[in-house]
N, C-alpha and C positions, 0 to 999 in steps of 0.2 A: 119833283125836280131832282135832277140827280147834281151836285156839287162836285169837283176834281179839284184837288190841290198836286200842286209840286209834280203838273202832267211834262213826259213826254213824249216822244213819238212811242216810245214802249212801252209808256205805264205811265200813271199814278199812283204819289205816295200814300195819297188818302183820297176814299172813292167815298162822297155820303150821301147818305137815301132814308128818309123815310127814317130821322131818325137816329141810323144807324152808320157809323162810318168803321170802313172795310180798309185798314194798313197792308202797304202792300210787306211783302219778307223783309224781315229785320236781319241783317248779321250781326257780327261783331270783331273788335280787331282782340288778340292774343295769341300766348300761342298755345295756352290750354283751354278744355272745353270749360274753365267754371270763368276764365278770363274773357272768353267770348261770348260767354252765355249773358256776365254782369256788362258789357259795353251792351248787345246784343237789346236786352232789357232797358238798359239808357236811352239807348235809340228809342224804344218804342214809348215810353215814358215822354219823350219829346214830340213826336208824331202825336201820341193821344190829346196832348194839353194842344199842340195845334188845328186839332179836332175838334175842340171845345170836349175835350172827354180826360177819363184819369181811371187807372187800374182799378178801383173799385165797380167799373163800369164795363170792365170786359164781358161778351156772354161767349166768347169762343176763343181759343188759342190751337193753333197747329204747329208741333216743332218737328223740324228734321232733325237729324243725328247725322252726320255719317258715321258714325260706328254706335249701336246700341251699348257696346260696352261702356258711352260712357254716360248712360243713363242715371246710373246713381249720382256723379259730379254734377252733372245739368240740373236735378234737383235739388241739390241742396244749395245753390245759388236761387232756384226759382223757388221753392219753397219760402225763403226769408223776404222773397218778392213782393209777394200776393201778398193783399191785406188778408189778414186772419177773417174766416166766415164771407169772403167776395170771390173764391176761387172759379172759372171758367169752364164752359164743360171744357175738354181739353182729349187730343189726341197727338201719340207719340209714334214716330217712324225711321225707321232709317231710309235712309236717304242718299245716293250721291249728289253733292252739292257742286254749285258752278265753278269753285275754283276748288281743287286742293288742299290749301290749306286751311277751308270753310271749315267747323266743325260740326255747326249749330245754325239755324235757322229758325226765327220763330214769326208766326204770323198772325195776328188779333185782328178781331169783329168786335166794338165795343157801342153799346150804345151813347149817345151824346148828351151830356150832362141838361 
């Protein structure tokens, strides 16, 4: 059975299967990338627990950048993220993102507690 929360004609916030629930892209509001990255991370911390799930239970994360320069910024906000020894496989991109002033997009597969 597949489960949608929070659908609408565009999407869902959380898709779960088998299991596993699929968030769709997190952003964040600032107006640097480690501002957007910590709201960005809130959101998804809020999405997981309405999943019935929590960061220790991620198995995949995808972020965008739009500028890779500011790759080192992005992690050291996600860095202090992650529980120590729980970390996601994980891949990193740049990206143009849907508006402008996006900096950061991140998107998690976590299984359900």
């Amino acid at each position: 059975m597949i489960g949608r929360m929070g659908t609408s004609r565009r999407m869902s916030k959380i898709v779960k299967h088998n299991g596993v629930a699929y968030l769709c892209g997190q952003v964040g509001e600032g107006a640097t990338v480690a501002e957007q990255t910590t709201d960005c991370l809130a959101r998804v911390d809020a999405l997981l627990k309405e999943a019935g799930s929590d960061r220790t239970h991620m198995l995949q994360a995808i972020i965008w950048l739009a500028d890779m320069a500011d790759f080192a910024e992005m992690n050291e906000v996600w860095d202090t993220w992650v529980p120590e020894g729980t970390a996601p496989a994980r891949a990193c991109g740049e990206a143009k993102l849907a508006r402008d002033v996006l900096k950061v997009e991140i998107i998690v597969t976590a299984a359900i507690k």
